[in-house]
C-alpha positions in Angstrom: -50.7 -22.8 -17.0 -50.0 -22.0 -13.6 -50.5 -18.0 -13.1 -51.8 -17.0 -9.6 -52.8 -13.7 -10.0 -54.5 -12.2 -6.9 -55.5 -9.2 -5.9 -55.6 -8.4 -1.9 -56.4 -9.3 1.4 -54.9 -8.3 4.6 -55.0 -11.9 5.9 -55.0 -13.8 2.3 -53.7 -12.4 -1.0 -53.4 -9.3 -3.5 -55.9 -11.1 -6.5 -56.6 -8.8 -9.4 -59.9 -7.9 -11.8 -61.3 -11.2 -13.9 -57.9 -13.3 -13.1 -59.8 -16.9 -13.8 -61.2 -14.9 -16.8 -57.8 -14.7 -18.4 -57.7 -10.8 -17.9 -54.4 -9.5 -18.0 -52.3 -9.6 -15.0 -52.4 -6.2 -13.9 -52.6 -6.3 -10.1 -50.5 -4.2 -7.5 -50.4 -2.5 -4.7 -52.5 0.7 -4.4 -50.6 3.5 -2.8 -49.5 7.3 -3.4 -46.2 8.7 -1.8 -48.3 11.1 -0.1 -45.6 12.3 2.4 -42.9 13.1 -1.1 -45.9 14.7 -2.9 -46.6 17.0 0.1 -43.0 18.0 0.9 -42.3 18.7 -3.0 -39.6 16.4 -2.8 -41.3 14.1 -6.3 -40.9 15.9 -9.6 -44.2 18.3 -10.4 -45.4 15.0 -12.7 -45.1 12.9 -10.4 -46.6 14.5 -7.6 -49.5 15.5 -10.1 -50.0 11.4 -10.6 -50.0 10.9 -6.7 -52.7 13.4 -6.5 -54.9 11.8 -8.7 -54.1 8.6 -7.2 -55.0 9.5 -3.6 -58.0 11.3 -5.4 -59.1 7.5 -6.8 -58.2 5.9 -3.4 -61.0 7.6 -1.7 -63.5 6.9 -4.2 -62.7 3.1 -4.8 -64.5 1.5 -2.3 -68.1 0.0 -2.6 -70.9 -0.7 0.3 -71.6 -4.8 -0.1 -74.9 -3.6 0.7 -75.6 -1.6 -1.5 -74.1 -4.3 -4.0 -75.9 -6.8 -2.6 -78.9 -5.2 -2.9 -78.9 -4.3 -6.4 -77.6 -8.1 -7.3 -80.9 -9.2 -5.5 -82.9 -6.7 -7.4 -81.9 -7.8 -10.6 -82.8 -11.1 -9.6 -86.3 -10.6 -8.6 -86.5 -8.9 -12.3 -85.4 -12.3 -13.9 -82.1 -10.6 -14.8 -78.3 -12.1 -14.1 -77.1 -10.9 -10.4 -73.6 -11.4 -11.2 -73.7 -10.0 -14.2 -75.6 -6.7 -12.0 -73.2 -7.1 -9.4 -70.3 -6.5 -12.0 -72.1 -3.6 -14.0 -72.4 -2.1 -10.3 -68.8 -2.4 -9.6 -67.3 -1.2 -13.0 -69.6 1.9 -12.4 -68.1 2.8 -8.9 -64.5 3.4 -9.7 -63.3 0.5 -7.5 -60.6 -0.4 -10.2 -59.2 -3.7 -8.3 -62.9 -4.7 -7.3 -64.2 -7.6 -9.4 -67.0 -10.4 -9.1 -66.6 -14.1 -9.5 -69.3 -17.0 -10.3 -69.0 -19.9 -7.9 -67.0 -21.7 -9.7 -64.8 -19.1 -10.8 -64.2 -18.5 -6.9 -63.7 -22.0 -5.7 -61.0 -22.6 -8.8 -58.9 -19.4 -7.4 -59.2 -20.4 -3.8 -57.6 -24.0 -5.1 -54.7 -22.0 -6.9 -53.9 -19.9 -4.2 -53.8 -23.9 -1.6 -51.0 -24.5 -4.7 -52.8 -26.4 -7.0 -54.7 -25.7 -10.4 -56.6 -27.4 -13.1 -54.5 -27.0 -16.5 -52.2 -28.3 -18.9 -48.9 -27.8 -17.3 -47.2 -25.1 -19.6 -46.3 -21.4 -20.0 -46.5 -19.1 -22.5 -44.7 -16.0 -23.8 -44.7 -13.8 -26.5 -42.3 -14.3 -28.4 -40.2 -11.9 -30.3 -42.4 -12.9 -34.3 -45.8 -11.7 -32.4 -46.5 -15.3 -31.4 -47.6 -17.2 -28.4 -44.5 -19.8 -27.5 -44.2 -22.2 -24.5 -42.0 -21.0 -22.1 -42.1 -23.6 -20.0 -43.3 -27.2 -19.4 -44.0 -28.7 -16.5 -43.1 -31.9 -15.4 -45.3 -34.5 -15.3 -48.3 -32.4 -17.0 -49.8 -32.8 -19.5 -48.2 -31.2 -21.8 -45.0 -33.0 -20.7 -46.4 -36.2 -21.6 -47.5 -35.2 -24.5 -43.9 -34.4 -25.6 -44.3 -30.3 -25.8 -41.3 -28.4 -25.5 -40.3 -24.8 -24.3 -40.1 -22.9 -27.5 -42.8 -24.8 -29.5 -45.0 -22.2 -31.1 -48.8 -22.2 -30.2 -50.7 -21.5 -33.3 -53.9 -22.0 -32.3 -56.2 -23.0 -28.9 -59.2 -24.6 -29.4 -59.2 -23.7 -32.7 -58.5 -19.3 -32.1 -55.9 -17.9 -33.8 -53.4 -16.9 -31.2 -51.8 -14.1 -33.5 -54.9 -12.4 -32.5 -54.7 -12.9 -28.8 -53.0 -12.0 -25.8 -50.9 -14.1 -23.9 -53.4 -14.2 -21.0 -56.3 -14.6 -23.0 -54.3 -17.8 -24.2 -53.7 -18.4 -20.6 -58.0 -18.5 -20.2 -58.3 -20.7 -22.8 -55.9 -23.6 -22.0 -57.1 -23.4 -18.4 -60.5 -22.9 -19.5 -61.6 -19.9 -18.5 -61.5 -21.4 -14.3 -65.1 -23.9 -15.1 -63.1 -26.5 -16.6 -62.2 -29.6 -14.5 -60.0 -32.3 -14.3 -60.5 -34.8 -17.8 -62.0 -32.0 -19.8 -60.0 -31.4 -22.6 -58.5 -28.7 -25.3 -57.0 -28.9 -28.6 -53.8 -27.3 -29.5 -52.1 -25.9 -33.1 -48.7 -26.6 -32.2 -45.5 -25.5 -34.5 -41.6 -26.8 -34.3 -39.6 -25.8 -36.7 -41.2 -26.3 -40.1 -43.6 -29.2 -38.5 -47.2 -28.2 -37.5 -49.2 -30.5 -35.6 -52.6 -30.5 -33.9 -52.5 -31.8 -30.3 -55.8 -32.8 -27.8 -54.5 -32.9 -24.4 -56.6 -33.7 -21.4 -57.0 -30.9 -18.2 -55.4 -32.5 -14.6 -55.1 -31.3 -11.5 -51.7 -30.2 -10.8 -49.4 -28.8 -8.2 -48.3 -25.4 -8.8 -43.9 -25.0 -8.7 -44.0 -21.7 -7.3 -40.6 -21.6 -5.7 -37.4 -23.2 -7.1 -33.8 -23.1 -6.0 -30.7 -23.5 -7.8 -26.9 -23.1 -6.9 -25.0 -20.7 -9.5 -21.8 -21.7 -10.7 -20.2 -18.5 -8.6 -21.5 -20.3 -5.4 -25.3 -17.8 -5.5 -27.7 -19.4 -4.6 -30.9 -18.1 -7.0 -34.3 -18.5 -5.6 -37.1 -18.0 -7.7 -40.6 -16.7 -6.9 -43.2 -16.7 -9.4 -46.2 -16.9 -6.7 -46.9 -16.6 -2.7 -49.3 -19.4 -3.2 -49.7 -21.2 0.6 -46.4 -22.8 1.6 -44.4 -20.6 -0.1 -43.2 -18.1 2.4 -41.6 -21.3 4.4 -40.0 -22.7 1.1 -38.3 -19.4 0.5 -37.2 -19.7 4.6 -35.8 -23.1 4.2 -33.9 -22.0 1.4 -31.7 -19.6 2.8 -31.3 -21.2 6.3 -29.8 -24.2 3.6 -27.7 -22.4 1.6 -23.9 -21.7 2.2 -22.2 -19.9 4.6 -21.3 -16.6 2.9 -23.1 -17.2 -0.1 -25.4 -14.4 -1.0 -29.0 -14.8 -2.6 -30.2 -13.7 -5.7 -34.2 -13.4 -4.9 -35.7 -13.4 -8.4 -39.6 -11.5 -8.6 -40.1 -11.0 -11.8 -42.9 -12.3 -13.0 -44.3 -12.8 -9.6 -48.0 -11.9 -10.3 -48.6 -11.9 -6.4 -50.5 -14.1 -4.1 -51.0 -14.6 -0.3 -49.8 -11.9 2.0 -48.8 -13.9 5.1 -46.7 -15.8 2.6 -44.8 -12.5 1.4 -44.5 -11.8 5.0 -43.0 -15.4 5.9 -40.8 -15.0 3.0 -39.1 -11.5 4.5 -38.8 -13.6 7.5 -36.1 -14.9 5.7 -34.4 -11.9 5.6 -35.3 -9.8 8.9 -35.1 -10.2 12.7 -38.5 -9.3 13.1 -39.6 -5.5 12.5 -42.2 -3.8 10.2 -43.1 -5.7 6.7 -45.7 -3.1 6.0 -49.0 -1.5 7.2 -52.2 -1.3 5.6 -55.6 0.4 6.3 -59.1 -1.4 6.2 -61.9 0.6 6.6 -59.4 3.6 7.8 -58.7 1.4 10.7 -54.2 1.5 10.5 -53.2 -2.1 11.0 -49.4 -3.5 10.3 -47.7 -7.1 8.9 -44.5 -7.7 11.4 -41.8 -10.8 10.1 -40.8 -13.2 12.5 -37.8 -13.0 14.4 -34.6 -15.1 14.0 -34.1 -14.4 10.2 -30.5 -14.3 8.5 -29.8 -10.7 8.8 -26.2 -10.8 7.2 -26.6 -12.8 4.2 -26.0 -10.3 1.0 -29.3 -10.2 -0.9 -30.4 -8.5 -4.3 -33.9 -8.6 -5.4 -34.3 -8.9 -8.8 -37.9 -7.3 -10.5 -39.7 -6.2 -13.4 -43.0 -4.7 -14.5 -44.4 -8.2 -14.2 -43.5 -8.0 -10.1 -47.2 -7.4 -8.4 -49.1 -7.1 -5.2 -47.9 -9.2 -2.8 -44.2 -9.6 -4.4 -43.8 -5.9 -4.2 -45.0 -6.0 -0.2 -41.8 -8.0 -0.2 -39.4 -6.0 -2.5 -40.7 -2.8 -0.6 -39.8 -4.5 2.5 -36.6 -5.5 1.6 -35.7 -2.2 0.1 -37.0 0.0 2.4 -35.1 -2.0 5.4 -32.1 -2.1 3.6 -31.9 -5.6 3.4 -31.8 -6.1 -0.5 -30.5 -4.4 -3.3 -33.0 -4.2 -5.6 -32.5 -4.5 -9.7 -34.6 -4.3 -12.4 -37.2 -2.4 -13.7 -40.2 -0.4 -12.4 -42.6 -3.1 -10.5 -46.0 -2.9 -11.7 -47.5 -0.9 -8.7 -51.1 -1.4 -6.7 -51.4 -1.6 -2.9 -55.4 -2.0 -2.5 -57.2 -4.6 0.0 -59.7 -6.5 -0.8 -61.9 -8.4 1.4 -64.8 -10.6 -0.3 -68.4 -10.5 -0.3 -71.2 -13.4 -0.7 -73.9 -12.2 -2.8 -77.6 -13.4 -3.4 -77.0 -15.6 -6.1 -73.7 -17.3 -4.6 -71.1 -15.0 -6.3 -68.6 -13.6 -4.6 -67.3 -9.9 -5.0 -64.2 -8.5 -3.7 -64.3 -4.9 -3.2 -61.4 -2.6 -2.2 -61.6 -1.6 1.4 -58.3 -0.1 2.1 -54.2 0.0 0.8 -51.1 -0.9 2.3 -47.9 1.3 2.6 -44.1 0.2 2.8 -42.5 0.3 6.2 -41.2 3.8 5.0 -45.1 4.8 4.6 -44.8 4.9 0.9 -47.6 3.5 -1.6 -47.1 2.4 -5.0 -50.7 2.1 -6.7 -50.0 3.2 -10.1 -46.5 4.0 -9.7 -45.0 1.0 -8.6 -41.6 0.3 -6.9 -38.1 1.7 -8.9 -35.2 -0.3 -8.2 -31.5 1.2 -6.5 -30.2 -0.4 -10.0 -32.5 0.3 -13.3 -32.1 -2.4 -16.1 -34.1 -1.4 -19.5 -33.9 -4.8 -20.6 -35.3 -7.4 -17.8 -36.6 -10.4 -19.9 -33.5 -12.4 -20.8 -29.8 -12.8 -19.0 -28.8 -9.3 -18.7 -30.6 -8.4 -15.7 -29.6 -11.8 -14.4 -25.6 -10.4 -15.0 -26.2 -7.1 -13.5 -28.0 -8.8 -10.3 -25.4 -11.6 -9.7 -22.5 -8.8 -10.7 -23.9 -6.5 -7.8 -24.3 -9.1 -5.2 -21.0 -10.2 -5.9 -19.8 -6.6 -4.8 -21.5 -6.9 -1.5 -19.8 -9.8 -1.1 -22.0 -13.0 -2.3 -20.0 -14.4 -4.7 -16.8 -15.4 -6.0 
């Protein structure tokens, strides 16, 4: 399964709690709309949820030596540091601030360079409760073994999915990010009224984190589903390749997040330079700028859900806030916290929040997330698809 989930780092990635532990993927951007709360301009709710936002962002933030310290004194008393390290962390508020064994670390590193180690399929849940494959990819293992998008997962390594969330199945068929290549895991599979038990073996694969496809009205779709390194360029290539006139239909959904500069890159694509966002680290105000010589003309609509995170919503925030995109969808999932990590005694790594970044408008979205110019209830199968390609046609990017 390839699902890179980070949380963030100014220079590297927006990377969430326990990703490699198969916690849900629950990562954002961290931010509060500070300027609408203060001018009364956000419904009395809603400006009561940015105050207790802005409330948290001041008390999220941990001193790595003060963590460091009480991993190293739980050491000397025979006890897990890690496992102090994480107890610390859950205690200070820091809700995006989590702690990884070595192992752990060195796996998500790999995923964010664009490779994992896994069986080369997605999951869902599908519509009966269960798990389904979503996806295969090809060449994995899973591929080879003859699995299919739609074939129901009844069990991994012998746990009843039913009981199970999809990202918990997620952790087990990557194996909780300590497997490695040739180890192996043993799957309940159902088709149709056939059940079958499968062993496949773990590789090493490349992750597909950007795809493009031509649309039958002359769109050109580019999908997104992680800023893993390379990405940003990918997304860059495509629309310098695609047809005069034809307008892009940037799909985010699903896009758990990943490296900053490659979110940055990616609005490149779309800007002549200019503001991408700005972030604080430490208090000290910093800012992300794209490049210049990007297709400024191009008709573009953004397409998101509540599964659009961290780095993906730098983007869509960019785009939206510039102008540059329509965006459609639903409600992104909203956090806007940096990260930085932070080696402890025992070789763990902890990355504690030590900041949050802000559209180019100055708005933040921790907790409440980015709302589209065109709401669709319904984001998971075609109709959002429908409405995106119907409103870039208007703006003139189709037939």
């Amino acid at each position: 399964m390839s699902a890179v989930d980070p949380g963030s780092r100014p220079d590297l990635c927006l990377r969430p709690r326990g990703v490699l532990r198969g916690a849900a993927l629950t990562l954002v951007f961290a931010g509060v709309l500070a300027t609408a709360a203060a001018t009364g301009s956000l419904p009395r709710q809603e400006a009561a949820t940015v105050k207790r936002a802005q409330q948290t962002a001041v008390r999220d933030t941990v001193d790595p030596a003060d963590l460091s310290r009480a991993a190293a004194e739980a050491m000397a008393d025979g006890k897990s540091g890690q496992q102090a390290a994480e107890e610390f962390v859950s205690r200070s508020g820091d809700r995006w601030g989590a702690v990884y064994g070595p192992a752990e670390f060195e796996e998500f590193e790999q995923a964010l360079d664009g490779s994992y180690t896994g069986v080369g399929l997605s999951a869902r849940k599908a519509g009966t409760g269960r798990i389904e494959i979503s996806r295969v990819q090809a060449g994995g293992p899973a591929a080879l073994a003859g699995l299919r998008a739609g074939d129901r997962l009844l069990t991994v390594d012998g746990r009843d999915t039913a009981a199970l969330s999809v990202s918990e199945v997620v952790s087990l068929l990557r194996g909780d990010g300590a497997a490695q290549a040739g180890s192996t895991v043993a799957l309940r599979v159902e088709r149709g009224r056939s059940a079958w038990t499968q062993t496949l073996t773990r590789a090493r694969l490349a992750t597909d984190d950007v795809t493009v496809r031509r649309l039958d009205d002359g769109t050109v779709l580019i999908k997104v589903t992680a800023f893993t390194k390379g990405a940003g360029e990918r997304v860059r290539d495509a629309v310098r390749r695609a047809p005069a006139g034809a307008g892009v239909l940037l799909d985010l959904r699903g896009n758990a997040g990943g490296l900053v500069a490659e979110a940055t890159v990616a609005a490149s694509a779309f800007l002549d330079g200019g503001l991408v966002a700005t972030y604080d680290v430490d208090g000290e105000q910093r800012a992300l700028y794209a490049q210049s010589g990007g297709d400024t003309r191009r008709p573009v609509v953004a397409l998101v859900d509540g599964g659009t995170m961290s780095a993906a919503e730098l983007l869509t925030g960019a785009l939206k806030d510039r102008g540059r995109a329509v965006t459609v969808g639903s409600r992104t999932f909203g956090k806007g916290s940096v990260q930085m990590p932070s080696a402890l005694p025992d070789g763990s790594v902890a990355e504690l929040t030590v900041g949050h970044y802000r559209t180019p408008s100055g708005h933040g979205v921790d907790g409440l997330g980015i709302t589209p110019d065109l709401v669709v209830s319904d984001t998971t199968g075609e109709r959002a698809e429908e409405r995106a390609r119907t409103v870039l046609s208007g703006l003139g990017g189709g037939s």
